[in-house]
Backbone as XML, in Angstrom:
<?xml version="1.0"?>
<chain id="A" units="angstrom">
  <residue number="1" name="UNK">
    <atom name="N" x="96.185" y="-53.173" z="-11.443"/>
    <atom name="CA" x="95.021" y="-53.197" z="-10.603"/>
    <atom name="C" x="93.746" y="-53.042" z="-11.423"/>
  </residue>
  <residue number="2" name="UNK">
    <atom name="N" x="94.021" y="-52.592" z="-12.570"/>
    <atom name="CA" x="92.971" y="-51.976" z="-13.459"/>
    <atom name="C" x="92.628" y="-53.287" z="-14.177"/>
  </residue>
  <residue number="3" name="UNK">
    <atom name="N" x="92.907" y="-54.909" z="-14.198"/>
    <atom name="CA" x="92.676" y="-55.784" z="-15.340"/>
    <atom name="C" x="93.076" y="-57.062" z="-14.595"/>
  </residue>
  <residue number="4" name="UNK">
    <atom name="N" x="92.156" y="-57.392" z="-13.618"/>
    <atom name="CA" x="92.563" y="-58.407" z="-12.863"/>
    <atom name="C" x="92.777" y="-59.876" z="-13.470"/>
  </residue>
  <residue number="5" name="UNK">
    <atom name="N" x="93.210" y="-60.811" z="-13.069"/>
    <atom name="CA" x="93.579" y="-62.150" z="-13.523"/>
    <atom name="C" x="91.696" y="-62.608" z="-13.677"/>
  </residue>
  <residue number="6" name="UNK">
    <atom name="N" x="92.430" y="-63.084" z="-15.301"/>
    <atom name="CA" x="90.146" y="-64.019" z="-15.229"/>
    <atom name="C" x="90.190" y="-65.302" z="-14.252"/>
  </residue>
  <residue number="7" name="UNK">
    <atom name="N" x="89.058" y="-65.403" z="-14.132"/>
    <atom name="CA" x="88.696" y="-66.453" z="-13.086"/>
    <atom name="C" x="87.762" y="-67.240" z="-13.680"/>
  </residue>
  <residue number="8" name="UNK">
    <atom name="N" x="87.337" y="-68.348" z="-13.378"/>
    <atom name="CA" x="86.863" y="-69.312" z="-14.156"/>
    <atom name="C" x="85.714" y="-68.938" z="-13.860"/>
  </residue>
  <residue number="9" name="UNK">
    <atom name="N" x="85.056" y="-68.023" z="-12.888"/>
    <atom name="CA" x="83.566" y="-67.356" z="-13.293"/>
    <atom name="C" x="83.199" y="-66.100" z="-14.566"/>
  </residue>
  <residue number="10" name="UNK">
    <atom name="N" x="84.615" y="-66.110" z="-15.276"/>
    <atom name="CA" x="84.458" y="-64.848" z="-16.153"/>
    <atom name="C" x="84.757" y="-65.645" z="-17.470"/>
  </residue>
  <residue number="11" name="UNK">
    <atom name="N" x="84.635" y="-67.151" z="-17.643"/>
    <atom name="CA" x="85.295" y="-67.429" z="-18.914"/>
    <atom name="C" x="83.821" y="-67.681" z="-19.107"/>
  </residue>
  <residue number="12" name="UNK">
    <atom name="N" x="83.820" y="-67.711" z="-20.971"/>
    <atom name="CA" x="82.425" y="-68.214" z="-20.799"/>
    <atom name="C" x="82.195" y="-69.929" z="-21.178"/>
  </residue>
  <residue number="13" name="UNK">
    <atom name="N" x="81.552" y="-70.342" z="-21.406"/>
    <atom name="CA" x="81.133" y="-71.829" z="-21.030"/>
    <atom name="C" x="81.729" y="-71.972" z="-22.624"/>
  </residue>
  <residue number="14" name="UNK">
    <atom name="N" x="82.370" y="-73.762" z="-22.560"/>
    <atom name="CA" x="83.061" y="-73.867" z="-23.303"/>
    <atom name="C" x="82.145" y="-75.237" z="-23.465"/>
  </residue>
  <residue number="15" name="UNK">
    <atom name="N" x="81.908" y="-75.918" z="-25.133"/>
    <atom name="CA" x="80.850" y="-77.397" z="-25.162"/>
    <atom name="C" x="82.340" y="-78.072" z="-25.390"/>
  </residue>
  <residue number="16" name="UNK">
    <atom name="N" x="81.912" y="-79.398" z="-24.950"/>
    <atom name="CA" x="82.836" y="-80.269" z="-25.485"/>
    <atom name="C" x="82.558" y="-81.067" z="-26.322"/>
  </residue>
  <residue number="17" name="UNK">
    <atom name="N" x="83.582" y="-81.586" z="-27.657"/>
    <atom name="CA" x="82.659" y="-81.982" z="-28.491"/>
    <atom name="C" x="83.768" y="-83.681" z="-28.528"/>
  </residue>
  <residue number="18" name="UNK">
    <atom name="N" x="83.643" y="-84.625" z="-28.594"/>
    <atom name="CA" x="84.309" y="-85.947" z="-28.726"/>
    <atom name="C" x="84.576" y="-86.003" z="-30.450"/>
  </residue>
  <residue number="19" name="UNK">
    <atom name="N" x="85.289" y="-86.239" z="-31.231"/>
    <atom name="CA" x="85.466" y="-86.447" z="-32.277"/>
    <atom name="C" x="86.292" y="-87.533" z="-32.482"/>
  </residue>
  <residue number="20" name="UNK">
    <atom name="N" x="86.248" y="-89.035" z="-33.237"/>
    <atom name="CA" x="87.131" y="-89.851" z="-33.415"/>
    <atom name="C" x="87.529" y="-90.016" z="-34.796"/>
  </residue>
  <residue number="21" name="UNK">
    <atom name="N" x="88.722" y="-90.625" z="-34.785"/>
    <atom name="CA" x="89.516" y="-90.470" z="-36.660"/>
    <atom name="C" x="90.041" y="-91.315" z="-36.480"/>
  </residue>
  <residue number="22" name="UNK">
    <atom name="N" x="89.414" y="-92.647" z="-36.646"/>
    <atom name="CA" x="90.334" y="-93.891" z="-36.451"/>
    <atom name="C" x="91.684" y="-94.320" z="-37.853"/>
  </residue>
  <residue number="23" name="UNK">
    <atom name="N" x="92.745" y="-94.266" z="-37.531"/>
    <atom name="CA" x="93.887" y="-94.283" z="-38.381"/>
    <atom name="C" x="93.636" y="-95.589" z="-39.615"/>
  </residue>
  <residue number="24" name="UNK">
    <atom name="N" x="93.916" y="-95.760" z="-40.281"/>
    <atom name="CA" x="94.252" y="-96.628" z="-41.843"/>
    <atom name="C" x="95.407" y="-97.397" z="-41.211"/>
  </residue>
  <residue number="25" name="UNK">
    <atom name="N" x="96.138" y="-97.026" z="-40.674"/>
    <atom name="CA" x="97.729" y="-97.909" z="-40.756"/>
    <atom name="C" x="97.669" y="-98.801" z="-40.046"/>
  </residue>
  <residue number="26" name="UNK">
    <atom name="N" x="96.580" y="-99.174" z="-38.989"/>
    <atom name="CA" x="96.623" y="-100.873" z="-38.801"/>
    <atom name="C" x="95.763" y="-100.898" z="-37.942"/>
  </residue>
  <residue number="27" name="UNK">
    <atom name="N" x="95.549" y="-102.416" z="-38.050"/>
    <atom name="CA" x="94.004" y="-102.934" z="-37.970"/>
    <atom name="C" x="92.789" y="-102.495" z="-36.653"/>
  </residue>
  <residue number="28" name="UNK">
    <atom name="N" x="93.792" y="-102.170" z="-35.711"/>
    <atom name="CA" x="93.047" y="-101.409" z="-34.620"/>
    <atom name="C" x="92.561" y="-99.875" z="-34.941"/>
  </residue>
  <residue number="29" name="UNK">
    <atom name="N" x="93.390" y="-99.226" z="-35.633"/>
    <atom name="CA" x="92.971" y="-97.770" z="-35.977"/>
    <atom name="C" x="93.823" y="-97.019" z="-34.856"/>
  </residue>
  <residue number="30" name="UNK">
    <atom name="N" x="94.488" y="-97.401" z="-34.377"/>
    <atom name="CA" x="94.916" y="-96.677" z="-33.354"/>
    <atom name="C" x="96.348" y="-95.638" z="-33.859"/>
  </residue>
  <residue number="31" name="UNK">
    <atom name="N" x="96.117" y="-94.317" z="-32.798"/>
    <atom name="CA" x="97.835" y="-93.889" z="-33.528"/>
    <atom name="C" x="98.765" y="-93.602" z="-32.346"/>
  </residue>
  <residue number="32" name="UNK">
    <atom name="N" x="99.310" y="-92.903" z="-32.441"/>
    <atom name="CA" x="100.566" y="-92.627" z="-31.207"/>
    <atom name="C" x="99.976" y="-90.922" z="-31.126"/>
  </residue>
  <residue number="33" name="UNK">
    <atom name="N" x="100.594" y="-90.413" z="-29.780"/>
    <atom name="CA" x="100.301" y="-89.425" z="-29.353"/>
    <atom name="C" x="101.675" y="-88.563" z="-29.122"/>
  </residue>
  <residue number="34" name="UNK">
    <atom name="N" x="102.178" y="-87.895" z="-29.242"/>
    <atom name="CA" x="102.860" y="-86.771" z="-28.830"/>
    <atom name="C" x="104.666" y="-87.872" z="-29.081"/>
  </residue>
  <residue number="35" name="UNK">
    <atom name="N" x="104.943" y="-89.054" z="-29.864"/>
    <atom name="CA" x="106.447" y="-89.539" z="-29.875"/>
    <atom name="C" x="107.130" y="-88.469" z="-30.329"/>
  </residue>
  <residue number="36" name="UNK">
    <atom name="N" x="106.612" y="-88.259" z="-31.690"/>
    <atom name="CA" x="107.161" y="-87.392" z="-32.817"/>
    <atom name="C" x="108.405" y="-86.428" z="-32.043"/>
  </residue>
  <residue number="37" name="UNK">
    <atom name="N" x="108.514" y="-85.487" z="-31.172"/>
    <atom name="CA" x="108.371" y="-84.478" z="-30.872"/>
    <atom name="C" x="109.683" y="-85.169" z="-29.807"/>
  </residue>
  <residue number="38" name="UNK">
    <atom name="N" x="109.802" y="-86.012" z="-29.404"/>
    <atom name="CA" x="110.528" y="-86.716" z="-28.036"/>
    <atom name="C" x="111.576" y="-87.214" z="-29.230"/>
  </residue>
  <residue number="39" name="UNK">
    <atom name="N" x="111.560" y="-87.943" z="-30.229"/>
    <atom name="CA" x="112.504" y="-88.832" z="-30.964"/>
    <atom name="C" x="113.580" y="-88.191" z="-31.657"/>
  </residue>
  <residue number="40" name="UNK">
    <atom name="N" x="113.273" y="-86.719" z="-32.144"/>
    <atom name="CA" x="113.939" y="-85.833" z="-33.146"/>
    <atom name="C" x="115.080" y="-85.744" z="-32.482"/>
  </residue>
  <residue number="41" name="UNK">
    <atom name="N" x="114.652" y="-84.524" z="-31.720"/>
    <atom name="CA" x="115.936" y="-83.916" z="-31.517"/>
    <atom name="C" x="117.304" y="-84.553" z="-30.995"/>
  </residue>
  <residue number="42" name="UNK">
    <atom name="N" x="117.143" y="-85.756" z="-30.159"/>
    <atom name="CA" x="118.447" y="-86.146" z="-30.181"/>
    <atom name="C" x="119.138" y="-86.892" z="-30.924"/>
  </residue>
  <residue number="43" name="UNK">
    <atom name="N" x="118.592" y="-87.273" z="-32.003"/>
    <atom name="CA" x="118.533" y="-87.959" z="-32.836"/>
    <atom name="C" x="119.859" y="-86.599" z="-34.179"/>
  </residue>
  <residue number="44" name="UNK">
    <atom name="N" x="119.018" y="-85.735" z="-33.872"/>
    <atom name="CA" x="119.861" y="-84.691" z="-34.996"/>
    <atom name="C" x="121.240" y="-84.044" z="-34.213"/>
  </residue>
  <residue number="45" name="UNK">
    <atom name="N" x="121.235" y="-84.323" z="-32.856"/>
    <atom name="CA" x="122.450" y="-83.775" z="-32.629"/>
    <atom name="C" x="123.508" y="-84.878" z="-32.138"/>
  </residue>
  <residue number="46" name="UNK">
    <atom name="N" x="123.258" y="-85.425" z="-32.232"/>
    <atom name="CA" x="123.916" y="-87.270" z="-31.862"/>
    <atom name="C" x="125.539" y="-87.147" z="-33.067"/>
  </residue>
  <residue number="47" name="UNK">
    <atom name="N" x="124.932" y="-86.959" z="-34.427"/>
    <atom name="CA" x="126.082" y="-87.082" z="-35.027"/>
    <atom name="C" x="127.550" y="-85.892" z="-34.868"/>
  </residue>
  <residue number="48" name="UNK">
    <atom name="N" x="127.599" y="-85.147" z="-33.990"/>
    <atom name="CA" x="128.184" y="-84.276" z="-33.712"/>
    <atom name="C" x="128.809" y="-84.593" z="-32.527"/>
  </residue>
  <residue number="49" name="UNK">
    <atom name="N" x="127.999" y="-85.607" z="-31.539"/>
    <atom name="CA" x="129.351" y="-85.720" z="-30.443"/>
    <atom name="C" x="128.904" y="-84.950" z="-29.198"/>
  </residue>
  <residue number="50" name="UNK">
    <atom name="N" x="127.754" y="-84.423" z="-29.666"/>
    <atom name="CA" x="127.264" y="-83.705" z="-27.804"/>
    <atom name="C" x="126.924" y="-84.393" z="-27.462"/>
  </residue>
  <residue number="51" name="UNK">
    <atom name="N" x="126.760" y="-84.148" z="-25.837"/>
    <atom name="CA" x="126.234" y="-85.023" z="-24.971"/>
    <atom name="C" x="125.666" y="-83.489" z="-24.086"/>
  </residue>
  <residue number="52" name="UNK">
    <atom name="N" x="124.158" y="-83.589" z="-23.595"/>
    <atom name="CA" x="123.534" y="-82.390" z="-22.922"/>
    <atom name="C" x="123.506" y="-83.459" z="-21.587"/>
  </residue>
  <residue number="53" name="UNK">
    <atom name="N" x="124.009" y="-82.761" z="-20.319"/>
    <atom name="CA" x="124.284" y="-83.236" z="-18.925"/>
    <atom name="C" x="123.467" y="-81.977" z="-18.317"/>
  </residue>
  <residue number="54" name="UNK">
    <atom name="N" x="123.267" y="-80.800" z="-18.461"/>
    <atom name="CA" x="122.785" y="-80.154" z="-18.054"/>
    <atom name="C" x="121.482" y="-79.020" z="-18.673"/>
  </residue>
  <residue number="55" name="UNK">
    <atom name="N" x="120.723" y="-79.112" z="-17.891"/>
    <atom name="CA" x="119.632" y="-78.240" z="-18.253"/>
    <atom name="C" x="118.994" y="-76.430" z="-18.077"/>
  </residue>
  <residue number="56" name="UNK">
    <atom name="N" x="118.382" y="-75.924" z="-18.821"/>
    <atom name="CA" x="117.633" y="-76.287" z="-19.618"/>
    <atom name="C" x="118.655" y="-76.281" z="-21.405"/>
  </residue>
  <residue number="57" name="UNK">
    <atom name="N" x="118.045" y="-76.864" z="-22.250"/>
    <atom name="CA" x="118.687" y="-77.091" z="-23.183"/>
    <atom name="C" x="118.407" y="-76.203" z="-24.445"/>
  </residue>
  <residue number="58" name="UNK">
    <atom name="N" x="118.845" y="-74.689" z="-24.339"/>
    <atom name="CA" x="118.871" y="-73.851" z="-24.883"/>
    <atom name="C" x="119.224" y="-74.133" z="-26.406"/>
  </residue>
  <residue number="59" name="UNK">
    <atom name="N" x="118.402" y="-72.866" z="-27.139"/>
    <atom name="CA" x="119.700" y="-72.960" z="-28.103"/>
    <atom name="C" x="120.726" y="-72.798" z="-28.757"/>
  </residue>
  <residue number="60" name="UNK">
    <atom name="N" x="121.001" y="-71.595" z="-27.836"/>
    <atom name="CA" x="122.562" y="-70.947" z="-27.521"/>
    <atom name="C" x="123.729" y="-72.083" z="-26.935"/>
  </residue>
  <residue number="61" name="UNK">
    <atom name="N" x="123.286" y="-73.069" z="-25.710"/>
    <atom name="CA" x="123.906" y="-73.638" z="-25.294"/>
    <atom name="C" x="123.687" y="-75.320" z="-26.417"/>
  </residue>
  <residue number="62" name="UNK">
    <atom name="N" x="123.016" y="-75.498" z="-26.947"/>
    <atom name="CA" x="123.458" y="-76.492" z="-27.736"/>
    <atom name="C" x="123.986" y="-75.919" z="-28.977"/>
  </residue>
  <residue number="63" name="UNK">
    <atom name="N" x="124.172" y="-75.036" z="-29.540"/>
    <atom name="CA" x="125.423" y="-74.082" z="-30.734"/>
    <atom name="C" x="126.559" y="-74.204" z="-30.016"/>
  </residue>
  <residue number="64" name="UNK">
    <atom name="N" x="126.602" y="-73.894" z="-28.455"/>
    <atom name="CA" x="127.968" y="-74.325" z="-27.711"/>
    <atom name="C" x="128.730" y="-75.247" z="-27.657"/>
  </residue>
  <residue number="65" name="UNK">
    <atom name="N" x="127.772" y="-75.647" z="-27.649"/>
    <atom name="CA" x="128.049" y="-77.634" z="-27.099"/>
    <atom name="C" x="128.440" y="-77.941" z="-28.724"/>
  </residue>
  <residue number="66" name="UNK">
    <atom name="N" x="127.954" y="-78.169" z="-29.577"/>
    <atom name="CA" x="128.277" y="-78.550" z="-30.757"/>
    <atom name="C" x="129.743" y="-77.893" z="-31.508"/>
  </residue>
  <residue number="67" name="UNK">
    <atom name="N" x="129.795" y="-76.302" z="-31.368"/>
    <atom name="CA" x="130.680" y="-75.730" z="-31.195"/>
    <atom name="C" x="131.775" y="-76.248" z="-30.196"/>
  </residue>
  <residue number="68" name="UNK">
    <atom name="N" x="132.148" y="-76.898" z="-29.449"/>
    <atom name="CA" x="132.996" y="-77.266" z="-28.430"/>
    <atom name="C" x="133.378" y="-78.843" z="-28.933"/>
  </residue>
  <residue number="69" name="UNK">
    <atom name="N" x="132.253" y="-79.040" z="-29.474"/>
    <atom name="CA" x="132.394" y="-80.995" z="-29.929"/>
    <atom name="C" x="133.507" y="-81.391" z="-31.265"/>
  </residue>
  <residue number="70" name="UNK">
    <atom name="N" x="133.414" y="-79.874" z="-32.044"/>
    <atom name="CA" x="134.123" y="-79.906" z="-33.104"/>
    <atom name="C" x="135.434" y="-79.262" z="-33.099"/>
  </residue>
  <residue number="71" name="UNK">
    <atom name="N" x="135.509" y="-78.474" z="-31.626"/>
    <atom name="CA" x="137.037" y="-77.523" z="-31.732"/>
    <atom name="C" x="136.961" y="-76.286" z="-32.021"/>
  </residue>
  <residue number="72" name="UNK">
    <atom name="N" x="135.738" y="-75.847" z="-31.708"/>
    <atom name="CA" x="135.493" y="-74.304" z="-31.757"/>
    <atom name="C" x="135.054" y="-73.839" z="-30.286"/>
  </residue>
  <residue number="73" name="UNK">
    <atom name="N" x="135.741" y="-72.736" z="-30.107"/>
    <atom name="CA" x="135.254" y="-71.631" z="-28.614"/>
    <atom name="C" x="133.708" y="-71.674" z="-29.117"/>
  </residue>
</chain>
């Protein structure tokens, strides 16, 4: 009760600033946004033989799953 939730009348004013960094790697300058991050991981557990059917995808439960793919409890 003592430290209530802030409210967007208690933040203080934030500037916005636009900054562009057009990329080298081809002719538009353009880059990709957020793939990186989507492509990995199934990519590294693929050679092992899991398959994730259910969520969320821990990482206790994919040590399981991998553990189970090879013949281990």
């Amino acid at each position: 009760m003592d430290y209530p939730i802030p409210r967007a009348d208690d933040l203080p004013l934030v500037e916005t600033v636009r900054m562009e960094f057009p990329s080298a790697r081809n002719p538009l300058g353009l880059e990709g946004v957020g793939e990186g991050g989507a492509i990995s991981p199934p990519a590294a557990i693929a050679p092992f033989g899991v398959r994730i059917t259910e969520g969320p995808p821990t990482p206790a439960r994919i040590t399981a799953l991998i553990g189970a793919a090879r013949g281990r409890p």
